[in-house]
C-alpha positions as CSV (number, residue, x, y, z in Angstrom):
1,X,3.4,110.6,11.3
2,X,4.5,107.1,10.8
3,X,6.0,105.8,13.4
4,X,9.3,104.9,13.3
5,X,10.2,100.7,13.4
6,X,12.4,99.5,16.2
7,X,15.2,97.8,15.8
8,X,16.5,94.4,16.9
9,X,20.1,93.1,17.7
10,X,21.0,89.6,17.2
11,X,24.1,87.4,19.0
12,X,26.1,85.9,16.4
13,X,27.0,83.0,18.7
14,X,24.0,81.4,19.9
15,X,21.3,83.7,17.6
16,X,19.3,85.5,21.2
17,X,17.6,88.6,20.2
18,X,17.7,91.9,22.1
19,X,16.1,95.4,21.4
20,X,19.1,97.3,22.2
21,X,23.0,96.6,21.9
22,X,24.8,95.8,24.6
23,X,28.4,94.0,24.6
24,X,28.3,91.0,25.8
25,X,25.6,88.1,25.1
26,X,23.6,87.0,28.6
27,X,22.8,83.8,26.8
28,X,25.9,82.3,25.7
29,X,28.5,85.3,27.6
30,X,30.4,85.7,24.3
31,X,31.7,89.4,24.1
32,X,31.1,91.8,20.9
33,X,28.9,89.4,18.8
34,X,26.1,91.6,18.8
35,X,25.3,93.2,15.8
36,X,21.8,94.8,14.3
37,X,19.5,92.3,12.6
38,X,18.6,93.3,9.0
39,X,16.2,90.8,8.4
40,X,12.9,91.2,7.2
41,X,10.2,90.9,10.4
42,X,8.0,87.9,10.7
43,X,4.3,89.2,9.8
44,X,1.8,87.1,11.6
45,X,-2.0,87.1,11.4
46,X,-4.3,89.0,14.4
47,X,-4.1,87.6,17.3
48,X,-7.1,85.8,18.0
49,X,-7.9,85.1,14.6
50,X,-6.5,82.4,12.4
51,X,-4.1,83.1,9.4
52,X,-6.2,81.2,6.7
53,X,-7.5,77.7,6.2
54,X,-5.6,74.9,7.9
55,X,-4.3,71.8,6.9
56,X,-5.3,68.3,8.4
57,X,-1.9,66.9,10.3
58,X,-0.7,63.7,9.3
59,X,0.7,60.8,12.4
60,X,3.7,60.2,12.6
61,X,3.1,56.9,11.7
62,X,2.0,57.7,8.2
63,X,5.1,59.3,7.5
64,X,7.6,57.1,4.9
65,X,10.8,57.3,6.2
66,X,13.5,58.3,4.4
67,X,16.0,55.6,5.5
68,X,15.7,53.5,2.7
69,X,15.9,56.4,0.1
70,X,20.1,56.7,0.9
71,X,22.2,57.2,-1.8
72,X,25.3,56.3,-2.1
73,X,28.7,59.0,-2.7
74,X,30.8,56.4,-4.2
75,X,33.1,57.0,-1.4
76,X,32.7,54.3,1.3
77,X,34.5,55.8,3.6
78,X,32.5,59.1,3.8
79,X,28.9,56.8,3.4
80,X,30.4,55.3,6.9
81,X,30.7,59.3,8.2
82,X,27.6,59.8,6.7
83,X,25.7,56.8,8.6
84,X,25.3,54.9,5.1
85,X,25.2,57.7,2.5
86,X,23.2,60.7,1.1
87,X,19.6,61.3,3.0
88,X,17.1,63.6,0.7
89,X,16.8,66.6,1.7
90,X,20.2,66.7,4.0
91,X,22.0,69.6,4.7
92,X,25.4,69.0,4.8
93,X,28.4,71.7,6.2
94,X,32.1,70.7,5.0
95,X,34.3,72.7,7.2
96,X,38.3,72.9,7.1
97,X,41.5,74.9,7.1
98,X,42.2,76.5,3.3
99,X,44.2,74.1,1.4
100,X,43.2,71.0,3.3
101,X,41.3,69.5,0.0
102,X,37.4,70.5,0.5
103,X,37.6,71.3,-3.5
104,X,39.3,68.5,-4.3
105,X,37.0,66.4,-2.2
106,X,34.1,67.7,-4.0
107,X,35.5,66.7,-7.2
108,X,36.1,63.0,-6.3
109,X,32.7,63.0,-4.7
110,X,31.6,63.9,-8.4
111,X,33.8,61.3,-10.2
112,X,31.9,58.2,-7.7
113,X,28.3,59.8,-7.7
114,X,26.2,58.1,-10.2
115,X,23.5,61.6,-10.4
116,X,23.5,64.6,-12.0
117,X,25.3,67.6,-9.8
118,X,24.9,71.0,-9.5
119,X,28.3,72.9,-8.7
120,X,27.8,76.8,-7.9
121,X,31.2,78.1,-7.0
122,X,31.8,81.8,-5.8
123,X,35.5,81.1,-4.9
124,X,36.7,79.5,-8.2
125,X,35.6,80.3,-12.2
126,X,34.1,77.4,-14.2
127,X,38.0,77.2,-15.8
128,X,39.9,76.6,-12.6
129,X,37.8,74.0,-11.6
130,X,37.8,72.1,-15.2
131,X,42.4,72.5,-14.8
132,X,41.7,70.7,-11.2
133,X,38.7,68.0,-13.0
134,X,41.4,67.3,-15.7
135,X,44.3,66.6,-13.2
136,X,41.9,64.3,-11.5
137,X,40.8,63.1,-15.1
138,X,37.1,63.4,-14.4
139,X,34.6,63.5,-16.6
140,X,32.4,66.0,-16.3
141,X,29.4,64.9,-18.6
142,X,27.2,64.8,-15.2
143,X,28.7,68.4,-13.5
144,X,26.6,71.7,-14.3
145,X,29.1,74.6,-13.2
146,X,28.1,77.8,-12.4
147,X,29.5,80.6,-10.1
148,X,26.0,81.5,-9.4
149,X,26.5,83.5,-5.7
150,X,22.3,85.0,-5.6
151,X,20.4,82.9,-3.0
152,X,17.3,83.2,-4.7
153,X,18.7,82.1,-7.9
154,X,20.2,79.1,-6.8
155,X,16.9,77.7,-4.4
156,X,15.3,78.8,-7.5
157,X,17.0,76.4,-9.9
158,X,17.4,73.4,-7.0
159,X,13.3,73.8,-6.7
160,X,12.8,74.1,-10.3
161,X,15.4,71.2,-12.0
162,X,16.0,68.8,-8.8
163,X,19.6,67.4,-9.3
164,X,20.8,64.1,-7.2
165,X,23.0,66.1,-5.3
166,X,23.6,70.5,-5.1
167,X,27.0,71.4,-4.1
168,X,27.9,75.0,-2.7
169,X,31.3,76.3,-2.6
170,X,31.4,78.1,-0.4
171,X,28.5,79.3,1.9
172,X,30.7,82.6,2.8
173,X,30.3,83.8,-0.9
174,X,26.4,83.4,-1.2
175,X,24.4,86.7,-1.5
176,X,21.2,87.3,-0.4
177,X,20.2,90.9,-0.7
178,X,21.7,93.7,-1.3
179,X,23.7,96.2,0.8
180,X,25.3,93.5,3.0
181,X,28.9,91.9,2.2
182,X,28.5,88.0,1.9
183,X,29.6,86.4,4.6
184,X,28.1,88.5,7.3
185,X,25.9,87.1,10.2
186,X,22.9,88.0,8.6
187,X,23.8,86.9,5.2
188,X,25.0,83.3,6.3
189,X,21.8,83.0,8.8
190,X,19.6,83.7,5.3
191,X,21.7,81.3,3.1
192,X,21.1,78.6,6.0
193,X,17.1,79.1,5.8
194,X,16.4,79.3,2.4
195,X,18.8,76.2,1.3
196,X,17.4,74.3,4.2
197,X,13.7,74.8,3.2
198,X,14.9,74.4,-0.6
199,X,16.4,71.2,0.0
200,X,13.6,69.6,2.4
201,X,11.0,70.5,0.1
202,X,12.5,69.6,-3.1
203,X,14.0,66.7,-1.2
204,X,17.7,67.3,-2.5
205,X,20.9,66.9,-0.8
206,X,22.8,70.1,-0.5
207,X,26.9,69.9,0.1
208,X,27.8,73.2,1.7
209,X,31.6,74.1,2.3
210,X,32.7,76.3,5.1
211,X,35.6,78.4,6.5
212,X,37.4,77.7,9.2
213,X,38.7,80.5,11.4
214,X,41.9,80.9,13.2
215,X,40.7,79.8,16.4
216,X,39.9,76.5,14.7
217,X,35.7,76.9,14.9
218,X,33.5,77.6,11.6
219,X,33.5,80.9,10.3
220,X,29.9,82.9,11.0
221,X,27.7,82.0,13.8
222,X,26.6,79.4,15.7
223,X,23.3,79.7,14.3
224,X,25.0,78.5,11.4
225,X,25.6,75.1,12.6
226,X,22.8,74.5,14.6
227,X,20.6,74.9,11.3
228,X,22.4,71.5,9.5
229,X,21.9,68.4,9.5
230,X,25.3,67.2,9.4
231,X,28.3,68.9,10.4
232,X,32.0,67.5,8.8
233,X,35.2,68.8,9.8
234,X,38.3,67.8,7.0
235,X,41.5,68.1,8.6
236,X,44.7,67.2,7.8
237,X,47.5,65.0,9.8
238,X,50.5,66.8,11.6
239,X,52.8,65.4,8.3
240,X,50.2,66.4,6.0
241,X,50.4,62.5,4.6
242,X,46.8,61.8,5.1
243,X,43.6,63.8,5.4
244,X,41.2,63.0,8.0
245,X,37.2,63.4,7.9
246,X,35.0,62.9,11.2
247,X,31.4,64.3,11.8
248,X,30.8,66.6,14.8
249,X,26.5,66.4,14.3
250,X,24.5,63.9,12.6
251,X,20.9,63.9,12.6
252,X,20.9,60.8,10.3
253,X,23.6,58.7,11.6
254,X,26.1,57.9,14.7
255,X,28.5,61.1,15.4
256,X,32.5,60.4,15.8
257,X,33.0,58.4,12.6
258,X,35.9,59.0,10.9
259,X,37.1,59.1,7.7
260,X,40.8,58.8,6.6
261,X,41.7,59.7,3.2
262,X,45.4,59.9,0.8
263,X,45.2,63.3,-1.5
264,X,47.3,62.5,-4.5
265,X,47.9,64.1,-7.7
266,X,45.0,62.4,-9.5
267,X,42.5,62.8,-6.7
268,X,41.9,61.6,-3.2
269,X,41.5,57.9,-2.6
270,X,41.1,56.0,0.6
271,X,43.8,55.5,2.7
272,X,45.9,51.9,2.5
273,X,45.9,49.9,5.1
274,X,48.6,51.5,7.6
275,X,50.3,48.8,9.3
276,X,51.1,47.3,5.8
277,X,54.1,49.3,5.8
278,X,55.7,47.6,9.3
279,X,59.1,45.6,8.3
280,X,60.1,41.8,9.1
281,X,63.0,43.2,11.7
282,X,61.1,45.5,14.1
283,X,63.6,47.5,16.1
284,X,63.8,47.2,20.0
285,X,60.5,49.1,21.2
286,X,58.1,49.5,18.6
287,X,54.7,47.4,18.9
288,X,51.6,47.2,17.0
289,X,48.2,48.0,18.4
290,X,44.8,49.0,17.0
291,X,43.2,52.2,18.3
292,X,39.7,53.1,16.9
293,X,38.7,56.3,15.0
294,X,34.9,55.7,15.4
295,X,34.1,52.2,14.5
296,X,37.0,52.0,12.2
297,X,40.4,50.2,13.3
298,X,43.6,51.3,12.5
299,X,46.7,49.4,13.1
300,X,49.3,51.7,14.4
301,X,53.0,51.1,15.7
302,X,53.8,52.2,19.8
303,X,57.0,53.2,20.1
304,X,59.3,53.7,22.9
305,X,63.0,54.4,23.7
306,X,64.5,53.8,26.7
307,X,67.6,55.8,28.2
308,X,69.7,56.5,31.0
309,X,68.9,59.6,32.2
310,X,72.3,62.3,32.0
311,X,70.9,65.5,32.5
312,X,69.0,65.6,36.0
313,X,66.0,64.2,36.7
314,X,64.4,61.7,34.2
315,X,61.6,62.6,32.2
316,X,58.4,61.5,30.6
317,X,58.0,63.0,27.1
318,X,54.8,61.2,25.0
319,X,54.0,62.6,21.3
320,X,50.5,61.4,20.4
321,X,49.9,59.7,23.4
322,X,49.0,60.9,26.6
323,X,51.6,62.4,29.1
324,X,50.1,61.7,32.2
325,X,49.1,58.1,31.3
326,X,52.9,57.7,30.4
327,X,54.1,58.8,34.1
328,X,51.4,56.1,34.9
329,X,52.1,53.2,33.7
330,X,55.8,53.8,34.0
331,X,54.6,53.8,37.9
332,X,53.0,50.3,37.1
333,X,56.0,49.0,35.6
334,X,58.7,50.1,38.6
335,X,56.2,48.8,41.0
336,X,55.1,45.4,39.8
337,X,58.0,44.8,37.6
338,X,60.6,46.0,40.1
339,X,62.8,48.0,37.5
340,X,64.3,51.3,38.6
341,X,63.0,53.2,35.8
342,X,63.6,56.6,37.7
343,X,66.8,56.7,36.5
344,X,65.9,56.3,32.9
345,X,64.5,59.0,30.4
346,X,61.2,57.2,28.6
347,X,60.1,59.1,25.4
348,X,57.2,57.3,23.6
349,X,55.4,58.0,20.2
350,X,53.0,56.8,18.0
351,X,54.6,56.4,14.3
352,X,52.7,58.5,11.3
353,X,51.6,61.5,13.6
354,X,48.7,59.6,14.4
355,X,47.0,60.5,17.9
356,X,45.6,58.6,20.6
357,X,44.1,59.3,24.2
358,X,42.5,55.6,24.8
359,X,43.2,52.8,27.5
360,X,43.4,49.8,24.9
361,X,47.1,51.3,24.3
362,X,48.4,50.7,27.6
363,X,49.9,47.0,26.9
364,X,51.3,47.9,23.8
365,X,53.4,51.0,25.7
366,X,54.2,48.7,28.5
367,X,55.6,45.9,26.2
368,X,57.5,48.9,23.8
369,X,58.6,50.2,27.3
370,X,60.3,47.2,28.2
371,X,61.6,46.0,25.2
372,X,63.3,49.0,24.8
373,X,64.7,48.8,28.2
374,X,66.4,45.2,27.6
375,X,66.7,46.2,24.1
376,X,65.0,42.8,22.5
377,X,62.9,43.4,19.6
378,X,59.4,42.3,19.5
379,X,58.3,40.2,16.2
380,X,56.5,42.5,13.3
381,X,53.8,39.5,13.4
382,X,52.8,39.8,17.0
383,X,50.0,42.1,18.0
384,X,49.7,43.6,21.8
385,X,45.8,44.8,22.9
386,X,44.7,45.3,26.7
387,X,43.8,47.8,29.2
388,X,46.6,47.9,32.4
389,X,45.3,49.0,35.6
390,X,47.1,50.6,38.7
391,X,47.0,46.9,40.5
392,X,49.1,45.7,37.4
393,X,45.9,43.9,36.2
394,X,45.5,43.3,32.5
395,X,41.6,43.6,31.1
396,X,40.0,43.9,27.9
397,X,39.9,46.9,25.6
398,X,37.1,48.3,24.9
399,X,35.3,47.0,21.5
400,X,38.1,44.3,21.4
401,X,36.7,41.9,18.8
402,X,36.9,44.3,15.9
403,X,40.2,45.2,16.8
404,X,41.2,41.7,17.1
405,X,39.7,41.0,13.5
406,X,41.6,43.9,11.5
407,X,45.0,42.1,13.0
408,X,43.9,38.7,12.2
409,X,43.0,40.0,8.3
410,X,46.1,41.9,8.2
411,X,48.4,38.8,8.7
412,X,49.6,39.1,12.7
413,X,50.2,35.3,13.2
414,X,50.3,36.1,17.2
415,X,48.2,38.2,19.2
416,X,49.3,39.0,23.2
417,X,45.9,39.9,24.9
418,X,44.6,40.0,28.4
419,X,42.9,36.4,29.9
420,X,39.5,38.1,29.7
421,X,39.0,38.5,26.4
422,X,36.7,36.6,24.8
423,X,37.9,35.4,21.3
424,X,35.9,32.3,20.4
425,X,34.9,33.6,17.1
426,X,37.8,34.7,16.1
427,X,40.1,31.7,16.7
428,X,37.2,29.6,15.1
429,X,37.9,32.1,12.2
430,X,41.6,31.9,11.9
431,X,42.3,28.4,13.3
432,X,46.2,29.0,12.6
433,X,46.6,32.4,15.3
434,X,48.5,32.1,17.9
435,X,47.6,33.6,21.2
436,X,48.9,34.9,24.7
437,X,46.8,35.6,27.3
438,X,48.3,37.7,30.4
439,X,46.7,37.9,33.8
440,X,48.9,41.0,34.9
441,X,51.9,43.0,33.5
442,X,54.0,40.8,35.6
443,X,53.8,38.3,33.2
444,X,54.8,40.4,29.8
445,X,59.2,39.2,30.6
446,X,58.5,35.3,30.9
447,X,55.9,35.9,28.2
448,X,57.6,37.9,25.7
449,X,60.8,38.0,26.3
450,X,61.9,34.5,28.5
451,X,62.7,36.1,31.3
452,X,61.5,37.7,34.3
453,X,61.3,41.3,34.8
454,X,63.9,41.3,37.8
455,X,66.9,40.0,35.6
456,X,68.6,42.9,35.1
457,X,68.7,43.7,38.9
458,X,71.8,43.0,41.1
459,X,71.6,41.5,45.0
460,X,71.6,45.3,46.0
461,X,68.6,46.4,43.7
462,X,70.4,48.6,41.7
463,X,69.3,48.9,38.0
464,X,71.6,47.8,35.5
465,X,72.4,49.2,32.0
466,X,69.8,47.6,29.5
467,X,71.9,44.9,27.8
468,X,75.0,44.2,30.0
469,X,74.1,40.8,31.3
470,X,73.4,39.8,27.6
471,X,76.7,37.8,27.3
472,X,77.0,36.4,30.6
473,X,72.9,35.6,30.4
474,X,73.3,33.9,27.3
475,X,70.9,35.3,24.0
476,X,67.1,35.9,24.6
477,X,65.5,36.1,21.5
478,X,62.1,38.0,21.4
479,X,59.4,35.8,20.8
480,X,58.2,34.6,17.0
């Protein structure tokens, strides 16, 4: 009597085995992502004896490295995220939220690549896609389309024809075998294999797109991911205005880069330059800063508003920016800069819905901060960039000089820094840029505003309304 074969259960999370179910994973303590493993065991030769003739391993240091066989998307922005462009034989997952442009991405991918590429889509027929291509007026001499879902079929073809670049669309809908729905565990852990040994030994890139569940995390296991060689999550802003690509893993190139991209009617295009949209008469409280989304800098506009507080005690209410490094440097301010801002609500944002949680921001808020509290205005031309610590000491932010650089290109003629930067090549650069350099926060009212912090005070150290003294004071005008 044959005797029967045992089964084997597989964690969908982090891919441990087990010979019986059981609830929750002792590996990764995930609850109910065990399930049976229909996969098709591993046959190995006897034990003792070897499988068949073995090949002669080559050094490492025979091996040609694939560096310098990059090819370009036509996108420079994504070749950044990519760590300088297409790798042969890469493996690449495009995750995000439906609707956020992973098609449409795709398609101007197609439009800038100069090689012949393969399109299988299982979500869209051959006709939707050519509506979307003539929207985006493409031309799609150099797409093959197919809504090919078998697995075999399409390693098959990749082995057998070797296009520049295979696209997949989406990995959920690929079928392997029969008798299991796509986009099950087992179905997604097969798709990964096969297209990963397809593409390393046919040396082709492979673009895969992926779902994105409700919890915010790729759809299908963890095994899923670990099995690429490049993991992209494409997300849009909070206003929807702009559409955002970083990489999570990168086995060819730096992970964190970011991507930021405009979807339009006719396609998706780099994003223009943000800060070109600032005015010639900034209000009271906004300031320009850079932050850094990877290596990339992106001038952005602080904002702050100043108010006396009507409704109990004050409060401290940041959108983009961090909370608790508000409360913070408001501390700084009262205690260096001997304002009474406890009796003053501070709200502070960064315009476009951008985000930021970095240090090299904290000038910027101070100088919004207190322009909004003596409501004077700050010039549109002058840039603010330094780190503030709890002593009221101002130091450099971190990877300053590239920061500096995009506000010296983008036309700030004056840029408020801290006294340890070191800006030699830049001022050799751009001979005509004006700078101020600060020691402490102390400094920012004689600096910035002609006059010192304290001015609004009375003999009994009461804090005045922002703006009364102004006519007996005389005008202070903001500085450029």
């Amino acid at each position: 009597m044959a005797k029967k074969a045992a089964k084997n259960f597989i964690c969908n999370s982090c891919g441990a085995t087990y010979s019986r179910w059981q609830g929750k994973c002792t590996q990764c303590s995930e609850w109910n992502t065990i399930d049976e493993d229909h996969s098709a065991p591993v046959i190995s030769g006897k034990k003792g004896k070897p499988s068949g003739p073995m090949d002669e391993l080559p050094f490492l240091a025979e091996i040609d490295p694939e560096e310098s066989a990059r090819k370009s998307t036509g996108l420079d922005d994504l070749d950044l995220v990519l760590g300088g462009g297409l790798v042969p034989g890469q493996l690449i997952l495009l995750a995000g939220e439906p609707g956020v442009g992973k098609s449409t991405l795709i398609l101007e991918i197609s439009r800038r690549f100069t090689g012949r590429i393969y399109y299988f889509s299982g979500e869209e027929s051959p006709g939707q896609i050519r509506m979307r291509s003539d929207r985006m007026k493409i031309d799609g001499s150099r797409i093959k389309i197919s809504r090919e879902i078998e697995l075999d079929a399409i390693c098959n073809r990749m082995s057998r024809e070797k296009p520049d670049l295979l696209v997949v669309d989406s990995v959920q809908t690929i079928s392997s075998r029969e008798g299991n729905l796509p986009g099950s565990p087992g179905q997604l852990r097969d798709a990964a294999f096969a297209l990963l040994e397809a593409a390393k030994r046919s040396k082709v890139p492979v673009l895969l797109t992926g779902h994105i569940t409700k919890e915010g995390t790729i759809g299908g296991p963890r095994l899923l991911e670990h099995m690429m060689d490049t993991v992209l999550y494409f997300e849009s802003d909070r206003n929807n205005h702009y559409r955002i690509l970083k990489s999570t893993k990168n086995r060819f190139g730096p992970v964190g880069e970011a991507a930021i991209l405009e979807m339009r009617t006719d396609g998706m295009i780099p994003a223009r330059r943000l800060s070109s949209t600032r005015s010639e008469d900034s209000p009271a409280g906004c300031v320009h800063a850079v932050i850094l989304e990877g290596s990339r800098p992106i001038v952005v506009e602080v904002q702050a508003l100043v108010t006396r507080s009507s409704y109990g005690p004050a409060r401290r209410v940041a959108e983009g920016l961090d909370t608790g490094r508000l409360l913070l440097l408001s501390a700084v301010m009262e205690k260096h800069l001997k304002l009474r801002l406890s009796d003053y609500d501070i709200f502070a944002n960064i315009a476009g819905g951008f985000r930021a949680d970095e240090p090299g921001l904290d000038l910027a808020l101070c100088v919004a901060i207190l322009s909004s509290f003596n409501e004077q205005p700050v010039s549109s031309h002058t840039g603010v960039l330094g780190e503030v610590g709890l002593s009221g000491e101002l130091r450099p932010a971190s990877r300053e000089n590239i920061r500096l650089k995009e506000m010296a290109t983008l036309g700030f003629q004056k840029l408020v820094i801290s006294s340890g930067s070191a800006t030699e090549e830049i001022e050799q650069a751009n001979p005509a840029l004006a700078w101020k350099r600060l020691k402490s926060v102390s400094e920012i009212p004689s600096a910035l505003f002609g006059g010192s912090g304290s001015s609004q005070h009375d003999g009994a150290g009461e804090s005045a309304r922002p703006g009364q003294n102004r006519e007996t004071d005389g005008q202070v005008n903001a500085l450029l």
